[in-house]
N, C-alpha and C positions, 0 to 999 in steps of 0.2 A: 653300466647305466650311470650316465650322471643326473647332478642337483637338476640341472636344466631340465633335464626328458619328465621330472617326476614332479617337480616342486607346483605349486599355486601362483602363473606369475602377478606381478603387481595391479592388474589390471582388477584382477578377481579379487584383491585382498583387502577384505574389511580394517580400516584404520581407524582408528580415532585419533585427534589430535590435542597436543596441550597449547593453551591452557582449555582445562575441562574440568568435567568431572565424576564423580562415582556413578552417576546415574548414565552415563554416556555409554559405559563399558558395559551397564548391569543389561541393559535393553538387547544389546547384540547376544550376551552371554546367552542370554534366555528366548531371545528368535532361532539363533543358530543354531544350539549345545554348543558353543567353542569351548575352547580349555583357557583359553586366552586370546588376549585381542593387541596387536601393534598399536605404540605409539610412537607417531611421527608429531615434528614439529618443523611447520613452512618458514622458507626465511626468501630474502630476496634471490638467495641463489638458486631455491627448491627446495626438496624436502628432506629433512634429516629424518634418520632413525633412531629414539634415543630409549628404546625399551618395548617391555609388555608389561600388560595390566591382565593378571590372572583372576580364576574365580575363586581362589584360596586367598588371595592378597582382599578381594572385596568381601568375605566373610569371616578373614582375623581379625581383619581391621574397619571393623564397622561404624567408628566416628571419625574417621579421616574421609575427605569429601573431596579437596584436592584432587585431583588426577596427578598431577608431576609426583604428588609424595606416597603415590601409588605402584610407581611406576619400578620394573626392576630390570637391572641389567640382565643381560643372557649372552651365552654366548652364537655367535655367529656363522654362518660357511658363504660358499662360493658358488655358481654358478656349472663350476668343473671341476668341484669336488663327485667324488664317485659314490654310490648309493650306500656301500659299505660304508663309506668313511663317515658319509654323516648318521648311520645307525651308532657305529662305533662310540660317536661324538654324544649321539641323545643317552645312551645306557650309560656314561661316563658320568656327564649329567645332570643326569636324570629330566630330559628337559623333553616333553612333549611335540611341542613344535621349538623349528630355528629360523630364524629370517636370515632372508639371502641377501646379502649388502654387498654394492659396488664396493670392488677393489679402491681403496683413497679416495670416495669423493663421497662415503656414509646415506647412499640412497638406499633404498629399498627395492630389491631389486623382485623377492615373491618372499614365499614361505613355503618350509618342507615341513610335513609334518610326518610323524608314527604311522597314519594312517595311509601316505603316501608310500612310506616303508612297507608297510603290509601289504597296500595292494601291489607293491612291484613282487613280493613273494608268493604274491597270490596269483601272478601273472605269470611266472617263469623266469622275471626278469633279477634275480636278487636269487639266492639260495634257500631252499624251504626243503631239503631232504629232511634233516632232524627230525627223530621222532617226539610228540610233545611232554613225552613221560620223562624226556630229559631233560626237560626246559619247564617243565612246570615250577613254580612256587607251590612249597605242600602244605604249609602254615596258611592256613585258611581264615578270612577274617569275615565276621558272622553278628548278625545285631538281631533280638528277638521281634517277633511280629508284632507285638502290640507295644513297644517304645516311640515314644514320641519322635517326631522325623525331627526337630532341632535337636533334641537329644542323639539320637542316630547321629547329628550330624558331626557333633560334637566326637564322638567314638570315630567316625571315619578321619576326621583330624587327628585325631592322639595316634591312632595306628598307621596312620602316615601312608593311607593306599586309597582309591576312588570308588571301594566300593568298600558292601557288606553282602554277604549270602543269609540271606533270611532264614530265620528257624521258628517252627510253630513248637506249640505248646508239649511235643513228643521229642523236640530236638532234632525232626525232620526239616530237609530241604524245602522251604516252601514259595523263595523265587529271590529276585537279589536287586538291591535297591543302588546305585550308582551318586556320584556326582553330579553330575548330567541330573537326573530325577529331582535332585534337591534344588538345584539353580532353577531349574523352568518352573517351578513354584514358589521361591523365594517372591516377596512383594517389599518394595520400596516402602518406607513409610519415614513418613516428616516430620520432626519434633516432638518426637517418642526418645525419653530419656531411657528407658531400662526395658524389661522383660515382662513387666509386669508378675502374674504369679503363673508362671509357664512351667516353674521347675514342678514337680512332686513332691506331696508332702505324708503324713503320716497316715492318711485316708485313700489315696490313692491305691490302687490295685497292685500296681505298681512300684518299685521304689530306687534309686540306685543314688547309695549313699558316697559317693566319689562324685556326684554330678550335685547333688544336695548341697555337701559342704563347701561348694562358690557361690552356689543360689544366682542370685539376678546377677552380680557384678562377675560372673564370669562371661557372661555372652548378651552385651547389651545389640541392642536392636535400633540404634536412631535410623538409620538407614536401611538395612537390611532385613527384614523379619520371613522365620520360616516356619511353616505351620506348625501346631504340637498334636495335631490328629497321628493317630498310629502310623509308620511305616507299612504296614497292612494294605495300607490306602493308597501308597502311591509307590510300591514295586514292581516291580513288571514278573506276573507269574509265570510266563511260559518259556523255562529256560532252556538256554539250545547247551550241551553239554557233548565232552569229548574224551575217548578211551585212551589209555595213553599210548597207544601204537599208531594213532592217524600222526600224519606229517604236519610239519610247520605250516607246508602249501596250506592242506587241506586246511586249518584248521585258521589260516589267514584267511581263504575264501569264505569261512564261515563266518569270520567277524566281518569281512566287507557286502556278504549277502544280508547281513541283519545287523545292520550300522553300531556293531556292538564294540567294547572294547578289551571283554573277558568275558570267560567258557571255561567254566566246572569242570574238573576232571574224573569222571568217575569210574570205577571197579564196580561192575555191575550195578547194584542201586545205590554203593558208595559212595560219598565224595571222597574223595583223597588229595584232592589239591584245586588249585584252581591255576590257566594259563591266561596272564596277563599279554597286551599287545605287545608291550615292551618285555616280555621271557621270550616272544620269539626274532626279536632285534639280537638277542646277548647269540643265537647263531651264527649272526652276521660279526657283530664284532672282535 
């Protein structure tokens, strides 16, 4: 199977262009769920491609306003590249989606993303024998129920993965909060210097003294602000979870039937790992 048979071609592909800026990117993030959004920039000759604008670059970097100095390189494929090769390429990476660029003339030609990957394993068309007990990540990364969701959000940046499995007050599974969750409720806001008083202080129920000791100047908000009501509030409780003997197939078909992008692995009512979309790429490559 090639890029072509599976990729997004240009026609479908949401772009923005520069010059622009932060608010351009933030609106599609949060209609679509993207992970990210192309930037093209028009010239007399047509349109170049000169990046993506992610939704981790719009919540690091939340008084940059710019688009171009938003913007980051990535790497790219082809059109007849083979479905393996560009799995290969995103697990190398680590790159969610890749845009498809003409051979020497920098057009935009679609975009391939993980998910496009998944659904071809989910299809028959890509390899999904593995079973996912050997592809799982076991290091399980976990935010409690009642932490504020910028705080949350915070934790899901240090740990450097797009989600958290929520735990209630017994240390039970109690549902899993994503990036996708946090973006569709971020709100823009204008001329807001700092945080105001969002962190925790010594009255709170609450307290987590690593998030304390940067107080407001670690996560200002001119641009960006995400709510500080509980994670509670906005996780999704009804998890779809998988044993580790189901196959890669099965267990792509389950994230493309419930537009999900990871599935808990559990040992009876255990967790034991959780399988990311990109743990069942590392087959393919």
């Amino acid at each position: 199977m090639k890029v072509a048979d599976a990729m997004t071609p240009r026609s479908d592909v949401v772009t923005v262009d520069v010059p622009g800026t932060r608010d351009d990117v933030l609106e599609y993030l949060q209609e679509r769920a993207f992970s990210s959004v192309p930037v093209i920039k028009r010239t007399d000759e047509g349109e170049e491609f000169r990046g993506i604008v992610s939704r981790d670059a719009l919540i690091e970097r939340p008084d940059e306003d710019q688009l171009a100095l938003l913007v980051e390189e990535v790497p790219t494929t082809g059109v007849d590249t083979g479905i393996t090769d560009v799995a290969t390429l995103m697990v190398e990476e680590g790159a969610r989606r890749i845009p498809v660029v003409g051979d020497g003339d920098g057009r935009l030609e679609g975009i391939v993303t993980v998910t496009d990957v998944i659904r071809a394993i989910a299809s028959g068309n890509a390899d999904g024998d593995s079973e996912v007990g050997e592809l799982a990540t076991r290091a399980v990364n976990s935010v409690y129920v009642g932490t504020p969701l910028n705080v949350a959000e915070r934790e899901l940046s240090h740990a450097e993965v797009p989600y958290g499995v929520v735990l209630d007050d017994e240390g039970d599974v109690d549902g899993i909060i994503t990036e996708v969750d946090i973006i569709a409720v971020a709100r823009v806001v204008e001329g807001e210097a700092d945080t105001g008083e969002s962190i925790a202080d010594d009255d709170d129920d609450w307290k987590w003294e690593s998030v304390k000791a940067v107080g407001n100047s670690y996560m200002p908000t001119r641009n960006v602000e995400i709510p500080t009501e509980p994670v509670g509030e906005f996780m999704s409780g009804d998890l779809v979870t998988v044993s580790k003997h189901r196959t890669a197939r099965e267990a792509a078909q389950l994230m493309i039937d419930n537009d999900i992008e990871q599935i808990p692995l559990v040992s009876g009512d255990d967790l034991v790992g959780i399988v990311e979309d990109m743990d069942l790429l590392k087959a393919l490559a």
